[in-house]
C-alpha positions, 0 to 999 in steps of 0.5 A: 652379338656377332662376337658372341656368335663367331665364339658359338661357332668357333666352339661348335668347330673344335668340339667337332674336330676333337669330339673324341677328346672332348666328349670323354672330359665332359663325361668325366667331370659330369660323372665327377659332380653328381657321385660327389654330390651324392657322397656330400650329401648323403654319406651313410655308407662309408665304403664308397664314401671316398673322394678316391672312389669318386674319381675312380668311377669318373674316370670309368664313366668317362668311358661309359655310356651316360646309361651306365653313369646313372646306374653307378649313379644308382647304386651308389644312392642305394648303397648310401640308403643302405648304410643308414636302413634296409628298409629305406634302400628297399624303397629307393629300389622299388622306384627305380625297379619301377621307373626302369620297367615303366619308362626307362627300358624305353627311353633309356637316355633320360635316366640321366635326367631322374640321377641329376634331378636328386643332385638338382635338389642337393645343389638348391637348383632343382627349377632348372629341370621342368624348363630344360626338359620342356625345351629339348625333351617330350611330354614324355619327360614328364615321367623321367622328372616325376620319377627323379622328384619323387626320389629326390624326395626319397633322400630328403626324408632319409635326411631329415629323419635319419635319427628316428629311423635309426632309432625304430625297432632293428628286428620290425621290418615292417615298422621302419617300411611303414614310418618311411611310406607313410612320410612320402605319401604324406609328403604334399610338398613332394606332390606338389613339386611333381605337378608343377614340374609336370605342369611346365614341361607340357607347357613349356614344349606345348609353347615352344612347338609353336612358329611364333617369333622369339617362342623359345623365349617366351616359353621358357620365361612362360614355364618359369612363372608358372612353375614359380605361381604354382608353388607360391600359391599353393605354398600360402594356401596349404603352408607347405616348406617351400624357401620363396627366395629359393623358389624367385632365385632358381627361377631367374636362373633357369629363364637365364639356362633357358636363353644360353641353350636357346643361343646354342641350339635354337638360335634364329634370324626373325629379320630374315623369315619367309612366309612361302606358299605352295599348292598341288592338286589336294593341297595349300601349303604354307611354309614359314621358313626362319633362317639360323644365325650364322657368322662367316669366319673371317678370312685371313690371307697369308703371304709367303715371301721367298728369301731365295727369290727377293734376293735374286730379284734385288741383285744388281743385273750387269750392265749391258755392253754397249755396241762397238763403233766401227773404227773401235773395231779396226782398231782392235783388229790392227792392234792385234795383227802379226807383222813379219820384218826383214830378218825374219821374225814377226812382231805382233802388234797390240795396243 
């Protein structure tokens, strides 16, 4: 487990140092599966039905605001809607008009979560969303991911039915908006998905408020068999089109997307919780102070060896004179003394 922390931390470090590269990369490859999701799947509109459009507005979004992503995002399902009826984009804009001036001109980060609930679906892993929001959203998510169902739904039953609406009268308007309506409000699979995804994330955050130890796990695994329950039951009760396979599978995945966003933002030492209590002159007060997981980095030491000074340090020294004796001295001294002779010349001595 410390391996595993040491690499969380060591991830943490470099996204921080090179937030401004990695963040447009991320954004990219983001904006990159959900419009070549949208394009794979829904494909009516042949314009924008191009991988060279998708990476274009990829790379555009890479430098966007997520906002600005699920607008494109937006328009892009509406063109594709458009390609195959009017009308059917004219109803697909009328949820989002609404989802815009109800919720999203107030908490404008999750339209992201009402684009990538209708992509969730397209990719058969639609569980993920209740579980994840309820993590790290608010009741108030409950809205984004009832808007992004209902939408999701929306470009299901252009699917299924593209045929019938294509063949429906041209010139009655009104024939091909009542067929398309009265598909969705007779769509009690698409209800119900919308209260049981509604249903866990309330439950999910109600749980994972709590102070309890390991309570994030325990509500995302909470919020996935409650979410799998309800649409099991209600699937055996009212015959509805649910894959029960798909429904265990997506489950399983989500408790497992539950505990790796656990790992990187919740991470917790119950080994290590205090319960503190203080008091004042109104008041107790009792504190449950849980630390995080962290791992120090390893320190290395680095030494530096001088090639200049190691060898001078190895250069044999010269060896020190040793003291002259006193007649070594006065041998010296008359070796090298001048004497005059008779003729008058002089000799010098030496040894």
């Amino acid at each position: 487990m410390s391996g595993l922390i040491e690499i969380k931390e060591q991830i943490k470090r470099i996204y921080i140092r090179n937030e401004v590269f990695i963040t447009p990369i991320l954004k990219f490859v983001l904006a990159l599966i959900v419009f070549g999701t949208v394009n794979g799947q829904i494909g009516y509109y042949e314009k924008i039905d191009s991988p060279v459009i998708v990476l274009i507005l990829a790379l555009l979004s890479s430098f966007l605001p997520l906002v600005v992503t699920s607008l494109i995002a937006g328009l892009m399902i509406l063109l594709h809607l458009f390609g195959l009826a009017m009308e059917c984009a004219l109803v697909a804009g009328v949820v989002m008009l609404l989802m815009f001036i109800l919720y999203l001109r107030l908490v404008p980060k999750e339209a992201v979560v009402v684009l990538l609930t209708p992509v969730l679906f397209m990719l058969k892993v639609p569980y993920l969303i209740p579980i994840v929001m309820g993590l790290v959203g608010t009741p108030l998510s409950v809205v984004s991911v009832s808007f992004g169902v209902v939408l999701a739904y929306i470009i299901e039953f252009a699917n299924e039915n593209a045929t019938t609406i294509t063949t429906l009268d041209d010139g009655n308007m009104i024939s091909r908006i009542r067929f398309i309506v009265d598909g969705m409000l007779g769509n009690r699979t698409m209800f119900i998905t919308v209260i049981a995804f509604a249903i866990t994330v309330v439950l999910v955050y109600t749980l994972r408020r709590r102070s309890d130890d390991y309570i994030w796990t325990i509500a995302t695994i909470a919020g996935a068999v409650c979410d799998a329950l309800i649409l099991l039951i209600c699937d055996l009760v009212m015959g509805l089109q649910f894959s029960i396979p798909g429904i265990i599978l997506g489950s399983i995945l989500a408790v497992v997307v539950g505990i790796v966003l656990q790992f990187f933002v919740f991470h917790l030492d119950y080994e290590k919780t205090e319960n503190l209590q203080f008091e004042d002159d109104d008041y107790y007060y009792y504190v449950k102070a849980v630390p995080k997981v962290s791992v120090e980095p390893p320190k290395r030491t680095v030494k530096r060896i001088n090639s200049a000074q190691s060898g001078s340090a190895q250069r044999p020294q010269p060896a020190a004179r040793r003291p002259q004796s006193q007649s070594q001295a006065q041998g010296r001294s008359q070796a090298g003394k001048t004497v005059h002779t008779a003729n008058g010349t002089t000799k010098t001595m030496r040894k």
